[in-house]
C-alpha positions in Angstrom: -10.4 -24.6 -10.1 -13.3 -22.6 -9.1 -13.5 -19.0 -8.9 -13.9 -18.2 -4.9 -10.9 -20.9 -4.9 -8.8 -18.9 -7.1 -9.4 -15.6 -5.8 -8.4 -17.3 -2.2 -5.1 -18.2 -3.9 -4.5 -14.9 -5.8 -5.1 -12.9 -2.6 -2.7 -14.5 -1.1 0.1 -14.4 -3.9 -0.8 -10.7 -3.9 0.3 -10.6 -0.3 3.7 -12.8 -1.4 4.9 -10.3 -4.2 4.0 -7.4 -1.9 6.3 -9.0 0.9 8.6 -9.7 -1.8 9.0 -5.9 -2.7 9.4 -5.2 0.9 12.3 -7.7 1.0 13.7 -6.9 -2.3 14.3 -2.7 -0.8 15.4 -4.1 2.4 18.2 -5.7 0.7 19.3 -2.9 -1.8 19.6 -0.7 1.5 21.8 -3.3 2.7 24.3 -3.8 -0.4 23.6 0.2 -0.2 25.2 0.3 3.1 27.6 -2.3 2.7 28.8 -0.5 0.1 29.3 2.7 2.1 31.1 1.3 4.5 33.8 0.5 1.7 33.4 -3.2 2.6 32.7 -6.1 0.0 28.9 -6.4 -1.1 29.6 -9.7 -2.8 27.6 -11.8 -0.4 24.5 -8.9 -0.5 24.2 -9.1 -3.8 24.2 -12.9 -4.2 21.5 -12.8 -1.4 20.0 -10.4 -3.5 20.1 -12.0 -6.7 18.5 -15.1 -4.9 15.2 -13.0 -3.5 14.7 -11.4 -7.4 14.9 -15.2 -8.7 11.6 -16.2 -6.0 10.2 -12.5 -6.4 10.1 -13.0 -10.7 8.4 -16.6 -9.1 6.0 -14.9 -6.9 4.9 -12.5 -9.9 4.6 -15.0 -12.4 2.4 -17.2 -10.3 0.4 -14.3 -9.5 0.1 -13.3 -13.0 -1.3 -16.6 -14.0 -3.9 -16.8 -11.1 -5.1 -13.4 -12.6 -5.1 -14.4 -15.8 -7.1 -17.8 -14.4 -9.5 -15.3 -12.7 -10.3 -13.7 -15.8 -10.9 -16.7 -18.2 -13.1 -17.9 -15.3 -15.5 -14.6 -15.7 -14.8 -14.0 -19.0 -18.4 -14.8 -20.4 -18.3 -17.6 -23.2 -19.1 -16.7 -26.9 
């Protein structure tokens, strides 16, 4: 893949694992307030578990497009 094509498609998993944060805190406040109200969080927390299985996706990818960008800069011995 070429470079300007890989930085495309990093910039844009940047922009999913930042939304992903943003969901991820969005639902601990809502297990959080669940939880105050001294009802049952059970289905929070599965919903919750669910977003950290595609956030650890999200990262991963992004860490591999970063680690694409770099081998394609990364001058050649």
């Amino acid at each position: 893949m070429s470079l300007v094509k890989t930085l495309k498609y990093l910039s844009a998993a940047r922009q999913f694992v930042a939304d992903g944060e943003r969901e991820l805190a969005s639902q601990r406040e809502t297990v959080r307030r669940i939880e105050q109200k001294g009802e049952d969080p059970l289905q929070a927390i599965l919903v919750l578990g669910e977003i950290e299985e595609m956030q650890q996706v999200y990262v991963d990818h992004r860490d591999r497009l970063e680690q694409q960008v770099l081998d394609l800069i990364r001058p050649l011995d």
